[in-house]
N, C-alpha and C positions, 0 to 999 in steps of 0.2 A: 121790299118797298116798291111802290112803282112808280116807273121810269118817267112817266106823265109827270107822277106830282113834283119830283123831282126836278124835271125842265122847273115846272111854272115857279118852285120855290129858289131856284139858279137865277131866277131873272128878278128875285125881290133881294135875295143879297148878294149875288152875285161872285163872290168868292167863295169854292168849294172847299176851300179850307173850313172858313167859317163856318158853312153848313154842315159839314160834318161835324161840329165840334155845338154844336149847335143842335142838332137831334139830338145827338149823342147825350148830351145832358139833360135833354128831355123827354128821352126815351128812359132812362137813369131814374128820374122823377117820376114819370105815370109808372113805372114796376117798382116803385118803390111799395108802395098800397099807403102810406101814412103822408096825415098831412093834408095840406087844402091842395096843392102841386100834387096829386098822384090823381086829379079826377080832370079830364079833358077839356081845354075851356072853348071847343066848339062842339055843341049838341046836333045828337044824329049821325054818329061816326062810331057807333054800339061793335059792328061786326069787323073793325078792322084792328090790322096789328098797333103797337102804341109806335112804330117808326111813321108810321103811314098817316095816324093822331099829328105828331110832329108837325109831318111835312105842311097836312090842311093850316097847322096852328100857324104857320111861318106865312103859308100863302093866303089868310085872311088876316094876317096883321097882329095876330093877338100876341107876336112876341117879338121882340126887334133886339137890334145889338148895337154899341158904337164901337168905331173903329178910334181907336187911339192916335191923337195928335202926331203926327212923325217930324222929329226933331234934328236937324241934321248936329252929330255927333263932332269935335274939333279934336284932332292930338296934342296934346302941352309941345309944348316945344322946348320946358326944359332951361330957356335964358335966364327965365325969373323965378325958377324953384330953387328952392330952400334947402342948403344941406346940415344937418343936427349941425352942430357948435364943435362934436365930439371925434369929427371928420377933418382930419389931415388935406392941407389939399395939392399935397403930393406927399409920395411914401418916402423922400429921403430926409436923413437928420433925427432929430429926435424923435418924431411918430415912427419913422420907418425902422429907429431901432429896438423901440416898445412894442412892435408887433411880430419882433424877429425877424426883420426882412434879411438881417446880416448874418443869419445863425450858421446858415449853410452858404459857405461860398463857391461859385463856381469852380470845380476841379482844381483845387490846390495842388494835388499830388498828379503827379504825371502817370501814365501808363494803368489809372485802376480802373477807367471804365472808356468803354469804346463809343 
């Protein structure tokens, strides 16, 4: 690819993420051979590679992208979440002894484990 076309196409999207993800599928496309997307849609670019097709196609406009809304994201905090019905809400007494909390009690016997 050349390094030209690539400035001029940095300065239409500006994020080299983008751009590479960006030829990349359109590079993807023109070696495809099938389909109306596999013929270049700027004329006069016969002797070049299809990364180089891309770049023109990006820096005369004929393909754009949006960038996704950015949402700022919040943690629950948990005060007003909901616990199933089937939740104990603590483990002594009856839940705690339906789930054997009592099975095993701390060292009964003296001297078996250190």
């Amino acid at each position: 690819m050349n390094a030209e076309l690539v400035k001029k196409a940095l300065e239409k999207v500006l994020n080299p993420n983008v751009l590479v993800n960006m030829v990349s599928r359109r590079v993807r496309q023109l070696n495809s051979g099938a389909g109306g997307l596999s013929r270049p849609l700027v004329a006069g670019l016969a002797n070049l590679g299809a990364g180089d097709i891309a770049l023109h196609e990006i820096i005369e406009d004929k393909m754009s992208f949006e960038m996704p809304e950015i949402i700022a994201l919040t943690r629950p905090t948990g005060t007003n979440r909901k616990r199933p019905q089937h939740w104990a809400k603590n483990k002594t007494g009856a839940a705690g002894e339906e789930n054997g909390a009592n099975d095993f009690p701390a060292r009964k016997r003296a001297g078996t484990h250190s």
